[in-house]
N, C-alpha and C positions, 0 to 999 in steps of 0.2 A: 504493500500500500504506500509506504513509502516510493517518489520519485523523484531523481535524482536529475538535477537542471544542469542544461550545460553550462560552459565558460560566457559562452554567447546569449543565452537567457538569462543566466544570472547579470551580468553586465546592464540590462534592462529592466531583472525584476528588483534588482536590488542598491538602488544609484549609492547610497552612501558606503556599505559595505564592499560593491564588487565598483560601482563605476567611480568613483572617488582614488581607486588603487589603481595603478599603472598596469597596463596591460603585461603579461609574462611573469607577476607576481602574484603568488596566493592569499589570499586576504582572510587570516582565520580571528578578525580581531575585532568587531562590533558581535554585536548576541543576536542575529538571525541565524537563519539557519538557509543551508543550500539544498533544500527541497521544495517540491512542486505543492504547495498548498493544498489543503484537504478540499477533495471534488463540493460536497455540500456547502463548503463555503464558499465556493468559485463561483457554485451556480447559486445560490442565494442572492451575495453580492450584483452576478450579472443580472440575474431577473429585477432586480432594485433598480439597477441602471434602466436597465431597458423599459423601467415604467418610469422614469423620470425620478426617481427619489433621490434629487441630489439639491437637496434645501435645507433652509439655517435645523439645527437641532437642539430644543428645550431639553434640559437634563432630564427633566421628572414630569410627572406627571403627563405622562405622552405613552401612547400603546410600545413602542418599540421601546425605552425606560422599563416600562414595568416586564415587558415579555425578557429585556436582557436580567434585569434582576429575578426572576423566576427560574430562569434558567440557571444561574448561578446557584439558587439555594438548593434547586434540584443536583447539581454538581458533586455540590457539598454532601448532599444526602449519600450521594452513590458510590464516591471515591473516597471518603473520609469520617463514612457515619457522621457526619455534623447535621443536627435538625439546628438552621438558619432560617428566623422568622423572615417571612416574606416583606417587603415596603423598605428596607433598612439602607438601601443605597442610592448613592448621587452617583450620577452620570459627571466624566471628567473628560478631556481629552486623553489621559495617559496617564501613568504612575507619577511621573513626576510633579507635574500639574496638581495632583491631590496633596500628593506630599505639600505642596507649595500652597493650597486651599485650607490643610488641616492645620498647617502652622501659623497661617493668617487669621484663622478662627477660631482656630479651640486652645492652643497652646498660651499658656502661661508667659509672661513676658520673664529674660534671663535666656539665659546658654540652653543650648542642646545639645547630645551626649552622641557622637554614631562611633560605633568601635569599630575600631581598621583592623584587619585591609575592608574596603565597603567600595561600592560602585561611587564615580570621582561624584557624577551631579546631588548626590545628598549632599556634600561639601556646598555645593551653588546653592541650592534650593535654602538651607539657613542661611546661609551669605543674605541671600536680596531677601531674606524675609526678616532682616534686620535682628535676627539673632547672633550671640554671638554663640563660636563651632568652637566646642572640646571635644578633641577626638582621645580614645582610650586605646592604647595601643596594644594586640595582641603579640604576645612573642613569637617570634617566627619560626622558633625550634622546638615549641611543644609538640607533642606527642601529636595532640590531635587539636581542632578548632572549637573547640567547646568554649562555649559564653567563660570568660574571666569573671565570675561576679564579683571579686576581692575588688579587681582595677574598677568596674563599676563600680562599685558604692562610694571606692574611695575617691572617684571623680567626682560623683554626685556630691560628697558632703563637701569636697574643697572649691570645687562652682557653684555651688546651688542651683544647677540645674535641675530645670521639671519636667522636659521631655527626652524622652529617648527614642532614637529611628533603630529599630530592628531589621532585618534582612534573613528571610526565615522561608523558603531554605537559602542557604550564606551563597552570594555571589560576593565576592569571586571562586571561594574553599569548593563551594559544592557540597559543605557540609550540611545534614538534617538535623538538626537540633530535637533533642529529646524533653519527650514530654516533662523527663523529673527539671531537667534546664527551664524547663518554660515555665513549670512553676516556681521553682525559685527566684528566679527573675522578678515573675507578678509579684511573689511574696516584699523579695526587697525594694522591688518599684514601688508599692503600697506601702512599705513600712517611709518613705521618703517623700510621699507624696507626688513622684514622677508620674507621669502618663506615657503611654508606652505607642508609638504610631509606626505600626509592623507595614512593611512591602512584601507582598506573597507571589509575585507575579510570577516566581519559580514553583509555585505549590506543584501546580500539574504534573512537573518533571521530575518527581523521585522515580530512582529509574529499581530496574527488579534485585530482589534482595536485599535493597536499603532499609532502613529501620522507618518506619508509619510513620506518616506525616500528619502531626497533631496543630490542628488550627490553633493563632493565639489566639482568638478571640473565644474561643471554644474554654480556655481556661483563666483569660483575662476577662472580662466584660466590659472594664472600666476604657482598658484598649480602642482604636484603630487602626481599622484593617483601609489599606489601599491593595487594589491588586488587577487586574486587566488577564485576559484570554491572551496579548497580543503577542507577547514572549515564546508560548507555548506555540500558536498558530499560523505564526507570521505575519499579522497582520498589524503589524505598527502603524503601518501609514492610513491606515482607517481610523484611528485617533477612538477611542474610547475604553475609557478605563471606569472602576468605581470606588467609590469610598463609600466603607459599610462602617457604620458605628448603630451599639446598640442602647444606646442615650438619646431618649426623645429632645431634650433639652440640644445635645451634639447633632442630631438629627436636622432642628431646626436651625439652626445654625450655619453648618455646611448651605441645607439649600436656601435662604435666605440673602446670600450672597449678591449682590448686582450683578446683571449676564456679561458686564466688562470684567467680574475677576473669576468668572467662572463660562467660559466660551466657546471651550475648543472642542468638543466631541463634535460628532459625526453623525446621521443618521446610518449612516452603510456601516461604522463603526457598532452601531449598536446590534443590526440587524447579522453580523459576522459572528460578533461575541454568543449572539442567540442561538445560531446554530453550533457552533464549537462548543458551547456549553451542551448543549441536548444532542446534537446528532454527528460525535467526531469521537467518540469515546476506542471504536476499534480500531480509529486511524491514530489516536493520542498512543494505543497499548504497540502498535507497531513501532511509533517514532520512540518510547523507551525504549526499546529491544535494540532500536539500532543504534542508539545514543550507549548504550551499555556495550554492542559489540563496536565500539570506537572508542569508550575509554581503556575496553581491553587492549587493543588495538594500537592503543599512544603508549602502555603502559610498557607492552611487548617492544616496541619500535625502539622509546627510549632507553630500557634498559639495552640494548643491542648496541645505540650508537652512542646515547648519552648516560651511562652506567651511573654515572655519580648524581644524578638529576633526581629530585626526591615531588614526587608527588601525592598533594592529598588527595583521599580515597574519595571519589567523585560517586555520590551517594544521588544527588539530584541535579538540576541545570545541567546545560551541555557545553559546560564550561570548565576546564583544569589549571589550577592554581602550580604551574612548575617553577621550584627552586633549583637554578641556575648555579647559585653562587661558587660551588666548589671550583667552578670555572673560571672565576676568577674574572668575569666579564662585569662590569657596573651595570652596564644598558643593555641585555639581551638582548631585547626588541630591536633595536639600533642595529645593532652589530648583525641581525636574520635579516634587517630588510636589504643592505647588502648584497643577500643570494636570495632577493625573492621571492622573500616571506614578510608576511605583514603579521605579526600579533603585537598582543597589548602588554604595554609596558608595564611592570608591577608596581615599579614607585607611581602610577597614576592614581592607582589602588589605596597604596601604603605609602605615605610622602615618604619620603628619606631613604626607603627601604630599596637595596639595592639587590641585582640576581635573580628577579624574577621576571615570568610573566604568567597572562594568562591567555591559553589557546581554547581557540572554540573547535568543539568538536563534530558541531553537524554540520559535516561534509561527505566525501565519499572517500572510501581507503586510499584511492590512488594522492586524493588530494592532501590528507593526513600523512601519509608519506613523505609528499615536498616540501609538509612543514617539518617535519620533523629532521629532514636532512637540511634544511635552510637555517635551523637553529645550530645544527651539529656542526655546517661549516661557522657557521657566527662565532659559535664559542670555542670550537676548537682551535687553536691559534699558536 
C-alpha cells in the first residue's frame, strides 16, 4: 500500500523538502515522507476541488470542524482506547500555529520550559509570543531519552516558569515516553503549578513493538493537546491542525480568539484530516511496517560503514536521532552535504551540541543507502 514517488514526482510533490535541495542530492532532512499519499485522501481532497471547495475556513462551528473532530475522537477510541469527549477542539492551520494560539491565551505570563534536543520552531513560537525560553538540557550520553524530571523541577523552581511544551512521542529521539513518565511529570507539573501544552502530531507513528502510546491528556486533564493528521499523512500543505483542551473555560478561550490570530486552516485541510482519521487506518498499519523495516535498515547500514555511530532506538516518528561525534566531525550535516546528502543538523535540535544529526527515514532502501554513504564519506576523513 505503500508507494514509493520518484526523484521526479517528488521534486513536484514536495517543493520544500525535494525542490529546495539541488538536484543529485538526497534530501533526508525536513519530516515528510517520500510516499505516494493515501488513495482516500487523494480522492477526497480531489472530489473537494472539483466541486469548488476552495473558500475562506471558520474553525468551528462548520460541518467539516465538527466531522474533522469526530473523526479524531473516533481515532483515539480505536488506536489508543482513549474515550475523547466529542466538541473539544479548534481548528488551526498547523501544530505550530496552536502552539503559538495556546500560548497567547491560556499561558500564564513568565518563561516557558521545552527540554532539548526538541524541534528548532518551539524555540520561535515562545520567542514572538513574548515569553521568555528556558531550555533544560538533556544529556546526551544517557542511557536512554527518558523525561529528566530532577533538571525539570529544578528549572521550574529557579525560572518560575508555568508552562511547559512537551513533545510526546520525542522528535527528534523517536522516543515513546511511558505512561509511569507521564505521570510523574502531571504529578510535578501540579505540585508547581505548571501547565503542560503537549504536540502529539507523532502519536500515529509508534511503529510495531514499541511500548503503547498513552495520550497526555488521557492522564493530565488540566493539559493541552495540539496535534494535526499532517505529519503522519503528508498532508502539511492543506494546513489544519487542532487544539483539544478539556476546560470549558480553555475551551472558550482558544475559540474566542479574532479570525486575525486565528486564520490559517483550510477547508480541504479539514476534509483530509476527516478521512485519514476514519478511512487510512490499513494504509497508516502498512507505513509503520515500512518505517520499522528502515530503521532496521539504517541501523544494519551504519553499523557496516559507521560502527562507532550510536543510535536511539526509534520507537515512533520516522525520524533517527545519530550521534556522530566519535568522529570527530563538529557539523555532520555540513560535512554529508558535501557528497550529496542533505540531513538535519543536531545542534538545530540541541544548541551547542555538537556530532549529531537527524535522518529521516521515509524513503526507499536505495535512497537510505546514499544517505548513509554521504555521511560515511563526511565523516570519514
Amino acid at each position: 500500500m505503500i508507494v514509493d514517488l520518484t526523484d521526479a514526482q517528488l521534486r513536484r510533490a514536495l517543493p520544500t523538502k525535494w525542490g529546495s535541495t539541488e538536484e543529485g542530492t538526497v534530501p533526508a532532512w525536513v519530516a515528510e515522507t517520500d510516499y505516494q499519499v493515501a488513495l482516500p485522501i487523494l480522492d477526497a481532497v480531489g472530489a473537494a476541488v472539483a466541486d469548488g471547495m476552495l473558500g475562506y475556513a471558520p474553525w468551528h462551528d462548520t460541518l467539516q470542524a465538527a466531522e474533522l473532530d469526530a473523526a479524531f475522537v473516533a481515532f483515539a477510541q480505536r488506536h489508543w482506547g482513549w474515550t475523547l469527549p466529542v466538541g473539544r477542539s479548534t481548528v488551526v492551520g498547523d501544530v505550530v500555529a496552536g502552539l503559538r494560539l495556546v500560548l497567547e491565551t491560556l499561558a500564564e505570563p513568565g518563561p516557558v520550559l521545552v527540554p532539548t534536543p526538541h524541534y528548532p520552531p518551539f524555540r520561535e513560537v515562545v520567542e514572538v509570543t513574548g515569553h521568555e525560553l528556558v531550555m533544560v538540557e538533556a544529556d546526551p550520553d544517557a542511557d536512554d531519552a527518558a523525561l529528566d524530571l530532577a533538571a525539570l523541577e529544578r528549572a521550574i523552581v529557579e525560572s518560575g516558569a508555568r508552562t511547559l511544551i512537551l513533545c510526546h512521542p520525542h522528535n527528534p529521539t523517536g522516543r515513546v515516553h511511558r505512561r509511569h513518565e507521564l505521570e510523574a511529570l502531571r504529578d510535578l507539573t501540579r505540585a508547581h503549578g505548571v501547565r503542560v501544552v503537549v504536540d502529539e502530531i507523532h502519536a500515529p507513528l509508534v511503529l510495531p513493538g514499541s511500548p503503547a502510546f498513552v495520550p497526555y491528556l488521557s492522564v493530565d486533564d488540566s493539559a493541552v493537546l495540539v496535534t494535526s493528521h499532517s505529519k503522519t499523512f503528508s498532508t502539511a500543505g492543506l494546513h489544519a491542525a487542532q487544539v483539544i483542551t478539556l476546560d470549558d473555560g480553555d475551551l472558550a478561550a482558544v475559540r474566542g480568539v479574532p479570525h486575525a490570530q486565528n486564520g490559517g486552516a483550510s477547508v480541504l485541510g479539514m476534509i483530509a484530516g476527516t478521512v485519514a482519521w476514519n478511512d487510512c487506518d490499513d494504509w497508516l498499519e502498512a507505513l509503520r511496517e515500512r518505517i520499522a523495516e528502515q530503521r532496521d535498515l539504517l541501523e544494519k547500514m551504519l553499523d557496516e560503514r559507521l560502527p562507532q555511530a550510536r543510535v536511539r532506538p526509534v520507537e515512533a516518528t520516522y525520524l533517527a536521532w545519530v550521534d556522530l561525534r566519535a568522529y570527530g566531525v563538529e557539523r555532520p550535516a555540513e560535512a554529508a552535504r558535501a557528497h550529496h546528502v542533505r540531513v538535519a543538523e543536531g545542534s538545530d535540535y540541541h544548541p551547542g551540541l555538537a556530532g549529531h544529526v537527524r535522518v529521516n527515514l521515509a524513503t526507499d532502501a536505495r535512497r537510505l543507502g546514499l544517505v548513509v554513504e554521504g555521511l560515511a564519506a563526511g565523516v570519514l576523513r
